[in-house]
mmCIF file of the N, C-alpha and C atoms, coordinates in Angstrom:
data_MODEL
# 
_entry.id   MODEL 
# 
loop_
_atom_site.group_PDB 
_atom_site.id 
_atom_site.type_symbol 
_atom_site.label_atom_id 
_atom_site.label_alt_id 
_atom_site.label_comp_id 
_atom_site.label_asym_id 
_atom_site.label_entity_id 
_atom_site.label_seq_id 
_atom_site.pdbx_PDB_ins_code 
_atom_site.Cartn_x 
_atom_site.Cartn_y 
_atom_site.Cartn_z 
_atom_site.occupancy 
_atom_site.B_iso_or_equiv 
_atom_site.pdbx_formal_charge 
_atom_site.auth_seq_id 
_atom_site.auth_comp_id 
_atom_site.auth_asym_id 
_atom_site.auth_atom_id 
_atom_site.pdbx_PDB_model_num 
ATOM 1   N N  . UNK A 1 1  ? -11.245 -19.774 10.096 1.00 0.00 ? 1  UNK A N  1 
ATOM 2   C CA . UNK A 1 1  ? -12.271 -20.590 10.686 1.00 0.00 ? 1  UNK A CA 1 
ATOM 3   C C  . UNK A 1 1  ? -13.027 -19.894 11.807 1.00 0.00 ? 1  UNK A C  1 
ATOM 4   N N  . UNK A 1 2  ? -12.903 -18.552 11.894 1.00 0.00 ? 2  UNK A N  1 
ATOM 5   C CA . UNK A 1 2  ? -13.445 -17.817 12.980 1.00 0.00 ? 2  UNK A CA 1 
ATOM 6   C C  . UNK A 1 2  ? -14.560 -17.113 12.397 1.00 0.00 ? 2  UNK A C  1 
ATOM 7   N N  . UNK A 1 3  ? -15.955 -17.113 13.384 1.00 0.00 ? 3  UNK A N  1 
ATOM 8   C CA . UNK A 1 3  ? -16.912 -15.981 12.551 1.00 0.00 ? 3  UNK A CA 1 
ATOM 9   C C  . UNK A 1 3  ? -16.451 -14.625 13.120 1.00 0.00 ? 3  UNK A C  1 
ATOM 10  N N  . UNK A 1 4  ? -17.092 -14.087 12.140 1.00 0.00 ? 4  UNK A N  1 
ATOM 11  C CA . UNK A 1 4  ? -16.673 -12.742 11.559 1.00 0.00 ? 4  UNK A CA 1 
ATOM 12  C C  . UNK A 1 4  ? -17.952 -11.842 12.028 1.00 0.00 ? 4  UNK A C  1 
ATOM 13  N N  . UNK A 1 5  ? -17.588 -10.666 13.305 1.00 0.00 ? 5  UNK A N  1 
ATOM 14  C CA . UNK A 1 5  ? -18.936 -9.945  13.510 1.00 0.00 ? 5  UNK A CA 1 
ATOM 15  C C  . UNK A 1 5  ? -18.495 -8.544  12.952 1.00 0.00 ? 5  UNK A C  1 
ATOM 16  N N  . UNK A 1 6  ? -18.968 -7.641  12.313 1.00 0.00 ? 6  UNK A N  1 
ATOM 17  C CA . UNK A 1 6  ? -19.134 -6.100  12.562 1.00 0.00 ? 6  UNK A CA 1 
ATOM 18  C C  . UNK A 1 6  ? -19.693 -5.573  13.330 1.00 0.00 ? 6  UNK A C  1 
ATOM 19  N N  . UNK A 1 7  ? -18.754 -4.596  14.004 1.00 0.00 ? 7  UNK A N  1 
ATOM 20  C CA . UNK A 1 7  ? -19.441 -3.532  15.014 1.00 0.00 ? 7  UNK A CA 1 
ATOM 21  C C  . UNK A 1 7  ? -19.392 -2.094  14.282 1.00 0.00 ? 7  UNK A C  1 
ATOM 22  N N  . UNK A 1 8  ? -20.812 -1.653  14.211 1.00 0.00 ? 8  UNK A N  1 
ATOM 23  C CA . UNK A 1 8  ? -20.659 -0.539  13.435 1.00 0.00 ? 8  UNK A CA 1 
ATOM 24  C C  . UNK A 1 8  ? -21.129 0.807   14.245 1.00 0.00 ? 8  UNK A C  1 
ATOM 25  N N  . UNK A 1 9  ? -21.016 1.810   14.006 1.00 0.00 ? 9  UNK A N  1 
ATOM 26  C CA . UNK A 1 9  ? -21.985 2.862   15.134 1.00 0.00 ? 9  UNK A CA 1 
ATOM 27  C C  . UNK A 1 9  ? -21.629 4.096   14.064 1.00 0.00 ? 9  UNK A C  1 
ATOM 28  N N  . UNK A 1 10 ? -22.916 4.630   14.074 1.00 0.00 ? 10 UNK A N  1 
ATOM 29  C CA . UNK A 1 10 ? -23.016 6.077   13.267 1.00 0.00 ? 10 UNK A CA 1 
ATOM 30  C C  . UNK A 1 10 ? -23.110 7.071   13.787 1.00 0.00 ? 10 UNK A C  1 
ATOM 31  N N  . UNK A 1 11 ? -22.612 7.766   13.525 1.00 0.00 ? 11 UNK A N  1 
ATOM 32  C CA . UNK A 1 11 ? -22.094 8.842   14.444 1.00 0.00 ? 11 UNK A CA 1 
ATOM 33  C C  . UNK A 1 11 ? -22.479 10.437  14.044 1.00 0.00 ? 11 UNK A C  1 
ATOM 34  N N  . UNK A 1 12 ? -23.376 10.231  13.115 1.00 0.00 ? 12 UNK A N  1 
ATOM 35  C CA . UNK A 1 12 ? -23.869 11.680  12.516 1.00 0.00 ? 12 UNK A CA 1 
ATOM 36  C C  . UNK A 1 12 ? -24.796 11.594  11.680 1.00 0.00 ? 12 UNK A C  1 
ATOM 37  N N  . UNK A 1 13 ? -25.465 12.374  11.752 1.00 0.00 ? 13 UNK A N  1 
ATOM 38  C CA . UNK A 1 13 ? -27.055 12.820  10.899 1.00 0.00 ? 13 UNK A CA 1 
ATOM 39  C C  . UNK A 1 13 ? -26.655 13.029  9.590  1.00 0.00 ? 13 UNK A C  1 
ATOM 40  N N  . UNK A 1 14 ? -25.941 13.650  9.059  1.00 0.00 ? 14 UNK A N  1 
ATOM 41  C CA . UNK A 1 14 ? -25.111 14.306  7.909  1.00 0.00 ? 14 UNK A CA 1 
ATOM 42  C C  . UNK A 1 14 ? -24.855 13.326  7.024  1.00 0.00 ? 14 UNK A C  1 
ATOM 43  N N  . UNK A 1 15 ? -25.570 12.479  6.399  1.00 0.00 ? 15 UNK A N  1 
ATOM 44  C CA . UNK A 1 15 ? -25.095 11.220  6.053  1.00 0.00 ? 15 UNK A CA 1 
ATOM 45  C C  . UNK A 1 15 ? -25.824 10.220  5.094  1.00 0.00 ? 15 UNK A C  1 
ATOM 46  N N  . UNK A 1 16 ? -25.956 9.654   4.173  1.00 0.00 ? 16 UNK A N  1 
ATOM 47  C CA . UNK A 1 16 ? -27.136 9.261   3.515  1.00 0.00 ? 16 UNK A CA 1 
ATOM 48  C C  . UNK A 1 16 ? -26.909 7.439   4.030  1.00 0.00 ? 16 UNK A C  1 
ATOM 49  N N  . UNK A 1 17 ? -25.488 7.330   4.832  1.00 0.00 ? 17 UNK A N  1 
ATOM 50  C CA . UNK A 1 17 ? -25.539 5.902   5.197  1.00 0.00 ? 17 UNK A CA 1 
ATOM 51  C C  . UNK A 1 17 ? -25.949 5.555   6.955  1.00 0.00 ? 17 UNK A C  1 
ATOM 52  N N  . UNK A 1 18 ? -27.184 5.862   6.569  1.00 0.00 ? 18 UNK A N  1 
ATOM 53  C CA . UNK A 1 18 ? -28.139 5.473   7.679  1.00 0.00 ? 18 UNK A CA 1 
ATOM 54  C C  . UNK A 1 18 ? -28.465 3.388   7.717  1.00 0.00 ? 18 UNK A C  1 
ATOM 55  N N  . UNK A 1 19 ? -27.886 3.280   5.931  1.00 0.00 ? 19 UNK A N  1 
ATOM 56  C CA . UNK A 1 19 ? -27.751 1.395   6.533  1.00 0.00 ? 19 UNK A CA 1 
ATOM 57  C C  . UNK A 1 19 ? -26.444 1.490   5.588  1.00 0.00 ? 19 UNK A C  1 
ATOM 58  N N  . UNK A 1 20 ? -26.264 -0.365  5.932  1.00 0.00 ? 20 UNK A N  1 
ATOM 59  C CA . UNK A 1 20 ? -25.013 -0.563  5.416  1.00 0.00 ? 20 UNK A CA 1 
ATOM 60  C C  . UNK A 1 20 ? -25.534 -1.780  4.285  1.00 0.00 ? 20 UNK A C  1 
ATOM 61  N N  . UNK A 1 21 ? -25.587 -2.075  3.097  1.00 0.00 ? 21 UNK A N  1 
ATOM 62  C CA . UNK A 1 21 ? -25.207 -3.042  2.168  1.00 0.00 ? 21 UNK A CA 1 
ATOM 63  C C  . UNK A 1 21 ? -24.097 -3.827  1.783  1.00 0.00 ? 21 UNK A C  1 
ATOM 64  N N  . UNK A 1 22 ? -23.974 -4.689  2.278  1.00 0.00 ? 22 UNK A N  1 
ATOM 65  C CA . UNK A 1 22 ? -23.373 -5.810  2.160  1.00 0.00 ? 22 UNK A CA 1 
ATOM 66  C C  . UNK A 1 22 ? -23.511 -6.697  0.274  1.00 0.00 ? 22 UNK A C  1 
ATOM 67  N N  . UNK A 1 23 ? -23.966 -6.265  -0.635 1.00 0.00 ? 23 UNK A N  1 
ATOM 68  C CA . UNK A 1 23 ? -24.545 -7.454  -1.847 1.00 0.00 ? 23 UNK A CA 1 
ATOM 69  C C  . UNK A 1 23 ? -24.077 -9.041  -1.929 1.00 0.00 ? 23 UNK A C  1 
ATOM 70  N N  . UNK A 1 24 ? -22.892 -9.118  -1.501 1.00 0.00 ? 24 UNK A N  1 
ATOM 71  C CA . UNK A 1 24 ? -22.077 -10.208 -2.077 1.00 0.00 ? 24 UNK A CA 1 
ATOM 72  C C  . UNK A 1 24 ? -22.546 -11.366 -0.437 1.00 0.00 ? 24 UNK A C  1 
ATOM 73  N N  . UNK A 1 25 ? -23.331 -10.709 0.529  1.00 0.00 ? 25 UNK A N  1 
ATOM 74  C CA . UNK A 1 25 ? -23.837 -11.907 1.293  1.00 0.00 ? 25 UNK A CA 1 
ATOM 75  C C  . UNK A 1 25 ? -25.084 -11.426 1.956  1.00 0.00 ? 25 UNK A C  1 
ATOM 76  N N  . UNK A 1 26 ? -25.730 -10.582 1.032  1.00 0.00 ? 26 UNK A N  1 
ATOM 77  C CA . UNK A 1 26 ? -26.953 -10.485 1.111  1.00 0.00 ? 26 UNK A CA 1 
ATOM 78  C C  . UNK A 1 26 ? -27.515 -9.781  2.652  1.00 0.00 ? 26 UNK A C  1 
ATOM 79  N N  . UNK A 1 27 ? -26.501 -8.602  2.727  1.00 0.00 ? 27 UNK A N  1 
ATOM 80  C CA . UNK A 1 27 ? -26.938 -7.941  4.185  1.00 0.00 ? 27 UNK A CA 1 
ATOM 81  C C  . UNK A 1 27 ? -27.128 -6.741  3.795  1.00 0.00 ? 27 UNK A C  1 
ATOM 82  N N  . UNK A 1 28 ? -28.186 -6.622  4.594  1.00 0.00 ? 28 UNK A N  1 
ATOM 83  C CA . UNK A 1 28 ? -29.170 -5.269  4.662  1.00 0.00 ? 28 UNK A CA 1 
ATOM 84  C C  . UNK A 1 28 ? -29.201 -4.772  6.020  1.00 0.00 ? 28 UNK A C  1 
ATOM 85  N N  . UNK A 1 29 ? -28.613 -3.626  6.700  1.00 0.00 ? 29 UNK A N  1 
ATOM 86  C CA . UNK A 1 29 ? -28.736 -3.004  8.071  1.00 0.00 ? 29 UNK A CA 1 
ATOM 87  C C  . UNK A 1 29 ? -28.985 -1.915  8.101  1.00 0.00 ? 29 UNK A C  1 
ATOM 88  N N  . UNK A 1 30 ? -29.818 -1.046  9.056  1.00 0.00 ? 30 UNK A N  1 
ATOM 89  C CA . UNK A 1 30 ? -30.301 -0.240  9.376  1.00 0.00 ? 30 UNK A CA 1 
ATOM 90  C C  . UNK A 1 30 ? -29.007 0.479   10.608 1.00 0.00 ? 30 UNK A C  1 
ATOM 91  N N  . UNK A 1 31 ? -28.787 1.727   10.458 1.00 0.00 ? 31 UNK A N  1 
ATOM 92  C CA . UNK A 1 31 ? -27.505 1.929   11.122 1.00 0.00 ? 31 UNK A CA 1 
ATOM 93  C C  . UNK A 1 31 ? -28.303 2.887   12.311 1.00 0.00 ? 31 UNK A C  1 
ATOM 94  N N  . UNK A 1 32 ? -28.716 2.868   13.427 1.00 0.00 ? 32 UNK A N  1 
ATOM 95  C CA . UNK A 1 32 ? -29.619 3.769   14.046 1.00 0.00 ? 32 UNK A CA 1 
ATOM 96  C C  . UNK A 1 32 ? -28.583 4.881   14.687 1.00 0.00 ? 32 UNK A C  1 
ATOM 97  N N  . UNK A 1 33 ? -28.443 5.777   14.528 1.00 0.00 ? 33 UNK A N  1 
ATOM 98  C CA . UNK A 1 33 ? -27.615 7.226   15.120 1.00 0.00 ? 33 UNK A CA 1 
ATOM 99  C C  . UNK A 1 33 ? -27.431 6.763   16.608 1.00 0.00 ? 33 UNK A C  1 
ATOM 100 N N  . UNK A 1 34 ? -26.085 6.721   16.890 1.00 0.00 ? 34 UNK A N  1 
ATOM 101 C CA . UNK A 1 34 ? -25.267 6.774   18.000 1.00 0.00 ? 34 UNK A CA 1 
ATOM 102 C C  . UNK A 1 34 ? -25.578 5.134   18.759 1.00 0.00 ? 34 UNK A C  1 
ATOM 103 N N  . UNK A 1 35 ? -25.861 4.327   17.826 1.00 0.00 ? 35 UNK A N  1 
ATOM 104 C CA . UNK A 1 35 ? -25.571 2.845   18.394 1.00 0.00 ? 35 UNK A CA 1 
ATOM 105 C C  . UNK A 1 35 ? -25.226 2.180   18.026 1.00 0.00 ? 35 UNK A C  1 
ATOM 106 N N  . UNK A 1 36 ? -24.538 0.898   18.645 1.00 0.00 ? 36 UNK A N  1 
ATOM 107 C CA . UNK A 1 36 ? -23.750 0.118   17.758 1.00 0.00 ? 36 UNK A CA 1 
ATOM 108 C C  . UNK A 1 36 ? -24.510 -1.437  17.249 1.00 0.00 ? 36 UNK A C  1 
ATOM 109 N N  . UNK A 1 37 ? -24.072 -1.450  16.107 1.00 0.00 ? 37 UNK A N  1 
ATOM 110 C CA . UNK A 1 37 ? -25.151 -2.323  15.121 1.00 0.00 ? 37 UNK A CA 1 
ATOM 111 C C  . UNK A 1 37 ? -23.926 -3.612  14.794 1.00 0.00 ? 37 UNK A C  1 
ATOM 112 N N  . UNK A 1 38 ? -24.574 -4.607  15.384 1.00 0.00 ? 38 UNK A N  1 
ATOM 113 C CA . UNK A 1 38 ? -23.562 -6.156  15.062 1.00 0.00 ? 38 UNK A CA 1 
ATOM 114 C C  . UNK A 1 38 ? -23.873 -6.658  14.178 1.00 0.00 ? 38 UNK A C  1 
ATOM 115 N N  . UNK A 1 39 ? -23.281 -7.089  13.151 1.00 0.00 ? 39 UNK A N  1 
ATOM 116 C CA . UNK A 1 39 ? -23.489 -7.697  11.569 1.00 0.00 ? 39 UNK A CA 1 
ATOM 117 C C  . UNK A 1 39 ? -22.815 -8.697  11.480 1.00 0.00 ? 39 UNK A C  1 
ATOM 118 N N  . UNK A 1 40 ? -23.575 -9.759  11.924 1.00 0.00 ? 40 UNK A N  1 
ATOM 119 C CA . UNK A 1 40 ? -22.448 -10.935 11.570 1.00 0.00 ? 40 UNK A CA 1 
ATOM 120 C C  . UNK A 1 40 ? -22.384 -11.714 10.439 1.00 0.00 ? 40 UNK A C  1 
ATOM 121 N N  . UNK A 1 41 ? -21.117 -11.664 10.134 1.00 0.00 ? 41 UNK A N  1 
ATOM 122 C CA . UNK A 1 41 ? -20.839 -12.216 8.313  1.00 0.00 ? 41 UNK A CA 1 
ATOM 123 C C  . UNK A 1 41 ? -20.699 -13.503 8.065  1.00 0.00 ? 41 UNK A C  1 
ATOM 124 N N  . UNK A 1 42 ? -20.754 -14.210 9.495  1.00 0.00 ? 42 UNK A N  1 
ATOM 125 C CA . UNK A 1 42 ? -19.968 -15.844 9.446  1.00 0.00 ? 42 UNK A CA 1 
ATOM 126 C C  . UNK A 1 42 ? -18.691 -16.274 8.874  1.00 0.00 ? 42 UNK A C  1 
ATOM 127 N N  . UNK A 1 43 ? -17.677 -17.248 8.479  1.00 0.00 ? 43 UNK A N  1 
ATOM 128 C CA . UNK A 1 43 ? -16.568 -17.435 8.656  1.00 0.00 ? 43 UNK A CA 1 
ATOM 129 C C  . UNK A 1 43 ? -16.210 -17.182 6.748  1.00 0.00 ? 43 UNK A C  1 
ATOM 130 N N  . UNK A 1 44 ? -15.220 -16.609 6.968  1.00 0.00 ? 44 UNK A N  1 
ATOM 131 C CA . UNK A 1 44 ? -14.850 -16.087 5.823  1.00 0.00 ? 44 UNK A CA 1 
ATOM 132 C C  . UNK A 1 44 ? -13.377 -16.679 5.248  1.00 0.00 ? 44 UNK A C  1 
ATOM 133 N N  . UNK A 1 45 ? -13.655 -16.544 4.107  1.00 0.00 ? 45 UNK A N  1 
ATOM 134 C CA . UNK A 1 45 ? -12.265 -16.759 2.808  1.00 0.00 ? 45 UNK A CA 1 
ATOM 135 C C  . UNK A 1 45 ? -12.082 -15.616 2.542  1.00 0.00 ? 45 UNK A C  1 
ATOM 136 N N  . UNK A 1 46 ? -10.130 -15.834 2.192  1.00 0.00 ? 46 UNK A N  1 
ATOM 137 C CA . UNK A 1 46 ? -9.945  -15.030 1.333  1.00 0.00 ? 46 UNK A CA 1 
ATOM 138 C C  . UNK A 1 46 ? -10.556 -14.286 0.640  1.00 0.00 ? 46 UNK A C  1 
ATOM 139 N N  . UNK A 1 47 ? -10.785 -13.056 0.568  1.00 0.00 ? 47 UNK A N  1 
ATOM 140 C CA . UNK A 1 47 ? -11.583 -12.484 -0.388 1.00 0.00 ? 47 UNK A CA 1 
ATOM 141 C C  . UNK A 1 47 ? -11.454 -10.543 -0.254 1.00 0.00 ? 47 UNK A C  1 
ATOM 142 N N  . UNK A 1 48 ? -12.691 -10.132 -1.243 1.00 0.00 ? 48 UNK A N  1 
ATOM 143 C CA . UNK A 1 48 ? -12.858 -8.591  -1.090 1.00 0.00 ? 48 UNK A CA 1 
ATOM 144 C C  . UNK A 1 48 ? -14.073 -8.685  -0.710 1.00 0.00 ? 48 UNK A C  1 
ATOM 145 N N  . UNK A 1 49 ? -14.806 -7.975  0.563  1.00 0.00 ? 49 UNK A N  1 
ATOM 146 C CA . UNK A 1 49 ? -16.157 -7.700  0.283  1.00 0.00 ? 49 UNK A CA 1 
ATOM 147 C C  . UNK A 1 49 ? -16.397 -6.119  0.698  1.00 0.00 ? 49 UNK A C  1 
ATOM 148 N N  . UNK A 1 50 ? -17.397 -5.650  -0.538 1.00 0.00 ? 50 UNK A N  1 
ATOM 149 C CA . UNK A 1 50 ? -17.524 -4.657  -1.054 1.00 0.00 ? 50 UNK A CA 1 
ATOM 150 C C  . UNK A 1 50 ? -18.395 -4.507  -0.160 1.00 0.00 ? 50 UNK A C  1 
ATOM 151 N N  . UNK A 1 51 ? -18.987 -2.845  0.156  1.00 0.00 ? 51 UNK A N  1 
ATOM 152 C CA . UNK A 1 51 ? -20.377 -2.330  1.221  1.00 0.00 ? 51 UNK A CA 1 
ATOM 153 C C  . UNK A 1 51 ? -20.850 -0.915  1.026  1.00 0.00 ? 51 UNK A C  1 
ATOM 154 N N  . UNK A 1 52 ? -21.674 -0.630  1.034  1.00 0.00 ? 52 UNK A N  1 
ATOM 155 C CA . UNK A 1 52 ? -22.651 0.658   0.578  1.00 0.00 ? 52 UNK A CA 1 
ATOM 156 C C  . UNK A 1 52 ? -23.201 0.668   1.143  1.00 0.00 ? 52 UNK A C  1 
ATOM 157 N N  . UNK A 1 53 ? -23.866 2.022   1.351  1.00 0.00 ? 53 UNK A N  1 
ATOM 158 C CA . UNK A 1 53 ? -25.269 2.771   1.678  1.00 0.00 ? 53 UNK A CA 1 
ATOM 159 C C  . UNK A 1 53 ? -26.361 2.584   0.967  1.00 0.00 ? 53 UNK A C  1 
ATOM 160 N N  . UNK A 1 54 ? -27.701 2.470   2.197  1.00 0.00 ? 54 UNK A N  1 
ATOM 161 C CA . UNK A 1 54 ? -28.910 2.159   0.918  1.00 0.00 ? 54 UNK A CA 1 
ATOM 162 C C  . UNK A 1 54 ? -29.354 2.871   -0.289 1.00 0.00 ? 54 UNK A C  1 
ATOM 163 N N  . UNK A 1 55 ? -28.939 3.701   -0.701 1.00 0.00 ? 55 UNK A N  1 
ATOM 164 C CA . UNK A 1 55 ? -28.681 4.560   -1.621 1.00 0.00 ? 55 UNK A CA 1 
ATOM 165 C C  . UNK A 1 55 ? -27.864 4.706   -2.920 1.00 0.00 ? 55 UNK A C  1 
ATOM 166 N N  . UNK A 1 56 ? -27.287 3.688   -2.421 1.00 0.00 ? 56 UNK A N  1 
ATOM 167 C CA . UNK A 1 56 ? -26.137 3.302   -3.611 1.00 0.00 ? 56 UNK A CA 1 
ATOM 168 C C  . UNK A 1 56 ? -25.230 4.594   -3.939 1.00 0.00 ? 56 UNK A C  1 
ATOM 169 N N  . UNK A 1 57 ? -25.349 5.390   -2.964 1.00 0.00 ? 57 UNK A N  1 
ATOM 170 C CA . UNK A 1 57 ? -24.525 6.377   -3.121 1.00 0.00 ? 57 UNK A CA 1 
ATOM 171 C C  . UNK A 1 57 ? -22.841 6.567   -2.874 1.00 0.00 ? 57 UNK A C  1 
ATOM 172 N N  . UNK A 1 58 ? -22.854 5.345   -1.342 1.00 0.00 ? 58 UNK A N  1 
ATOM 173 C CA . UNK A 1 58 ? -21.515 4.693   -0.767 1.00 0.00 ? 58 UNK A CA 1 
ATOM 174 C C  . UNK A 1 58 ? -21.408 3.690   -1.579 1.00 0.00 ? 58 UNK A C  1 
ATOM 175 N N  . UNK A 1 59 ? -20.704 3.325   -2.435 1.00 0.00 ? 59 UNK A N  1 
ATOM 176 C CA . UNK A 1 59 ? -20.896 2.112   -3.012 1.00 0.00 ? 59 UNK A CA 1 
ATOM 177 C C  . UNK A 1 59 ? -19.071 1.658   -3.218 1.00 0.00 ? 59 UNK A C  1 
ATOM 178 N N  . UNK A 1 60 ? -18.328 2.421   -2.322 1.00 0.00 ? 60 UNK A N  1 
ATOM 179 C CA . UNK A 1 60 ? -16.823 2.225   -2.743 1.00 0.00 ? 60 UNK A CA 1 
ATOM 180 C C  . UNK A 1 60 ? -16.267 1.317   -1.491 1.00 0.00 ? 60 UNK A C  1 
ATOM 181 N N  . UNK A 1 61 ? -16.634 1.710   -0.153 1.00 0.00 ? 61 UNK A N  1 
ATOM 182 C CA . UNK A 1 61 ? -16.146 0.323   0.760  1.00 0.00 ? 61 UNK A CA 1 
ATOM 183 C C  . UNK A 1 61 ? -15.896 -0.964  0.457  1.00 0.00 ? 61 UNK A C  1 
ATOM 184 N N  . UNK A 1 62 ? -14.443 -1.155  1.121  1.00 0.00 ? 62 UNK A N  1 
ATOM 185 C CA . UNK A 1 62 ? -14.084 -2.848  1.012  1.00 0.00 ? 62 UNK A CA 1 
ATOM 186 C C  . UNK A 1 62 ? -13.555 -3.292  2.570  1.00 0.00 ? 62 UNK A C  1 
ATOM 187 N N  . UNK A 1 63 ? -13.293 -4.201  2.084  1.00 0.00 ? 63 UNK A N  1 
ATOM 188 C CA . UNK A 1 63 ? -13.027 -4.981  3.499  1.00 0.00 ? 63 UNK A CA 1 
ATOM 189 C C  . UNK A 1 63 ? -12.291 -5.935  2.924  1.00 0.00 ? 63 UNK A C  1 
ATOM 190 N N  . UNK A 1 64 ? -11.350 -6.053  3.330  1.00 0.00 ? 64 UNK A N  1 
ATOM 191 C CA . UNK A 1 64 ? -10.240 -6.931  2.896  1.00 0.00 ? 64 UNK A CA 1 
ATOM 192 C C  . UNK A 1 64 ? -10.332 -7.962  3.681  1.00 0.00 ? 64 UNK A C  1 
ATOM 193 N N  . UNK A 1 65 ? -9.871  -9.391  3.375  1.00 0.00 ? 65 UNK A N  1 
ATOM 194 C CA . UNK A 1 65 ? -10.285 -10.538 4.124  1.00 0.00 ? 65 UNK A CA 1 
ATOM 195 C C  . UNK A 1 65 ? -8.776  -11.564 3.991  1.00 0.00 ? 65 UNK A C  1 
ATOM 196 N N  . UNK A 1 66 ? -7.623  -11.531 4.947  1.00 0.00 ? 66 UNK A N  1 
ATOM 197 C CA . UNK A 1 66 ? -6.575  -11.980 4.284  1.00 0.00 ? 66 UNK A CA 1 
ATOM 198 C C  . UNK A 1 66 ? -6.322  -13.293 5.115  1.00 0.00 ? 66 UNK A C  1 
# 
């Protein structure tokens, strides 16, 4: 029953995940080099949610939700 924020921060140029994709709740972020980016997911179930790069190149991240 708690919302759910991400704190994210990128930490290198070297990288094609300049955002983060979320599909399964429809988030789209822009990751700006060396700051931290809050993504809030709102209150979550049980579940898997999957996350990628705009590129679809990261496309293997999960996040476990227990």
């Amino acid at each position: 029953g708690i919302p759910v924020v991400l704190k994210i921060s990128r930490t290198t140029e070297m990288t094609c995940a300049t955002e983060i994709i979320l599909p399964k709740h429809t988030i789209n972020s822009n990751l700006p080099l060396n700051q931290t980016v809050e993504i809030k997911i709102g209150t979550l179930k049980k579940d898997e949610i999957r996350f990628g790069c705009g590129m679809n190149m990261m496309e293997s991240g999960q996040i476990h939700v227990q």
